[in-house]
C-alpha positions in Angstrom: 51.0 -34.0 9.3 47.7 -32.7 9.8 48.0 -29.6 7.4 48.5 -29.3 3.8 51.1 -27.1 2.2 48.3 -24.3 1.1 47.4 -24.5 4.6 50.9 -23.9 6.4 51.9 -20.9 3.7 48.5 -19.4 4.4 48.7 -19.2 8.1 52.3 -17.9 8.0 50.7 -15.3 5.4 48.1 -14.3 7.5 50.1 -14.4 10.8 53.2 -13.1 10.0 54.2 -12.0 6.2 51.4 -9.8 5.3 51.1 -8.4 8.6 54.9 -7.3 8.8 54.8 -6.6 4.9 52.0 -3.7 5.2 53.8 -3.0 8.8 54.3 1.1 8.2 57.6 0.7 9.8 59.0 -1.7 7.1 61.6 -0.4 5.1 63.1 -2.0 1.8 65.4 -4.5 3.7 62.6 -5.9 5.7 60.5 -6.0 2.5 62.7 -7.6 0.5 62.8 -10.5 3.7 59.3 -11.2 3.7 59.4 -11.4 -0.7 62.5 -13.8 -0.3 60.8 -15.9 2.4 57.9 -16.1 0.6 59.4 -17.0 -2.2 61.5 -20.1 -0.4 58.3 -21.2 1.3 56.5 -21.4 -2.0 59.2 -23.6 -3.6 58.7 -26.0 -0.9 57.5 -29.3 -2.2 55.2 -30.6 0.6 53.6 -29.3 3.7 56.8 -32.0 5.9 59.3 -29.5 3.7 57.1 -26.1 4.7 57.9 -27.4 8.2 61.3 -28.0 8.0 62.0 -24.5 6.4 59.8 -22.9 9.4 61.8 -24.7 11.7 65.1 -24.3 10.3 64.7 -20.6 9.1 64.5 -19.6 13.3 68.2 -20.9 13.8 70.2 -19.0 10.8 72.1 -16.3 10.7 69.3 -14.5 8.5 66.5 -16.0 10.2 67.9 -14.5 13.3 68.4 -10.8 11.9 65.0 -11.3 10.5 64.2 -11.6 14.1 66.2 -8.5 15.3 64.5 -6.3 12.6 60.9 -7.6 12.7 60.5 -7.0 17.1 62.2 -3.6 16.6 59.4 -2.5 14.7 56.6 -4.7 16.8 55.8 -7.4 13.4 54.8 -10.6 14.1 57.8 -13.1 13.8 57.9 -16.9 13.3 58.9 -17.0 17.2 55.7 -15.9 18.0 53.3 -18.2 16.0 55.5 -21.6 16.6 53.3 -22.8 19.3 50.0 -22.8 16.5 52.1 -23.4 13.8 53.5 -26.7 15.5 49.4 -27.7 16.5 48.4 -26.6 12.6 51.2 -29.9 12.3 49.7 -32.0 14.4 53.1 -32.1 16.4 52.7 -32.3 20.3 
């Protein structure tokens, strides 16, 4: 692992929640998405756990209606920083 933990939440921050958060298309629901992801990625005890949850959160059942919701109104989505997320690793 090449990043730290501070490092991982921070680029999702600046790449994906805070960009769809202050999206002027967001309503309450995707809101409340971004507050509860930030809030699981924040209880994660090490930058290997930050990547698991990245990783795992793109094949539920809510990560994939986060998905749905987030393109219809043009926010970034974890789908679309994986590639620099997965170099920010160190994975290949």
């Amino acid at each position: 692992m090449d990043a730290t933990k501070e490092e991982l939440i921070t680029f999702l921050e600046q790449n994906v929640l805070i960009p769809t958060e202050t999206n002027p298309k967001a309503d309450i629901t995707i809101k409340r998405k971004i507050n509860a992801t930030r809030m699981r990625l924040n209880k994660q005890v090490s930058a290997e756990k930050v990547r698991q949850y990245f990783w795992s959160a793109m094949s539920t059942d809510r990560g994939i209606d986060s998905y749905t919701k987030l393109t219809t109104i043009g926010a970034p989505t974890f789908e679309e920083v994986r590639d620099r997320f997965k170099t920010l690793c160190g994975d290949k």
